[in-house]
N, C-alpha and C positions, 0 to 999 in steps of 0.2 A: 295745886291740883284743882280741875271743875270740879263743880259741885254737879253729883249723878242726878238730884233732883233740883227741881225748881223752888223756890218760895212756895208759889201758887202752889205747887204737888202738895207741900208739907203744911200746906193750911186747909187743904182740902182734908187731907187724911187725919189731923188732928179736928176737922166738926166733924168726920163720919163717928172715929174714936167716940167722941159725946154721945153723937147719936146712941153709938152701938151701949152706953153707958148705963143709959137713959132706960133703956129698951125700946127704941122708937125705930132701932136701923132693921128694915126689912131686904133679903134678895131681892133682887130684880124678876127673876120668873115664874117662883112658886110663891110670892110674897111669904114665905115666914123669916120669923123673928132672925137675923144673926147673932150667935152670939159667940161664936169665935174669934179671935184677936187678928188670925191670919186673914179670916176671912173678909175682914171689917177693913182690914189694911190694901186689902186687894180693889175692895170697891169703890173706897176711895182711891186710890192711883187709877183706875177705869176711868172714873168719872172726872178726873183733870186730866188725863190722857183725853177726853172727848174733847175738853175745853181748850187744848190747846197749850196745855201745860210743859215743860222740859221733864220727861218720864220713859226712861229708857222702855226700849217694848218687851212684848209677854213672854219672849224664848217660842222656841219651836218646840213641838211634842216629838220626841223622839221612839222611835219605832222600835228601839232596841230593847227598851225596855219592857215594851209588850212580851217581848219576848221568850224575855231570862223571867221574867212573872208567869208565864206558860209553862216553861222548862220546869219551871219550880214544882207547880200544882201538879204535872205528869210526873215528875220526880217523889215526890211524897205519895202519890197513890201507888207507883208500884211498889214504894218499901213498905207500905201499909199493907197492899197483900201480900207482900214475902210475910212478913213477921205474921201475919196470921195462918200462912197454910205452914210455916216451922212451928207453931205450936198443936196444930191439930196432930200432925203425924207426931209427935212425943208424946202428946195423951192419948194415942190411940195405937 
């Protein structure tokens, strides 16, 4: 079986790794500190993807998601006002 990453990919992302270790690995656009593991993994595969590295790509954003995360928030508001107008008519 290929290998999904390159060398280069996996030496990039093990100095971001330090970096992120260190406390030296900054975002890209707000500069602050990262210091999540995902995140620190991500920037490094970015940054050998620019180089030229064998780094499969980002995925597409999928819209369905949006979606059912919408469905959800309209769904919990209206069981939230049912269960509050069932209790005022029982106390009242």
């Amino acid at each position: 079986m290929a290998r999904k990453y390159s060398k280069k990919a996996s030496k990039k992302v093990e100095k971001v790794m330090r970096e992120r270790k260190r406390g030296t690995l900054r975002s890209g656009r707000s500069g602050k500190k990262v210091t999540s593991r995902k995140q620190a993994i991500a920037i490094g595969l970015s940054e050998a993807r620019r180089e030229g590295a064998k780094v499969p790509g980002r995925g597409k954003k999928r819209r369905t998601t949006k979606r059912r995360t919408a469905k959800r928030r309209t769904a919990k508001r209206r069981t939230g006002r049912r269960s509050k107008r069932s209790t005022r008519k029982s106390a009242a």
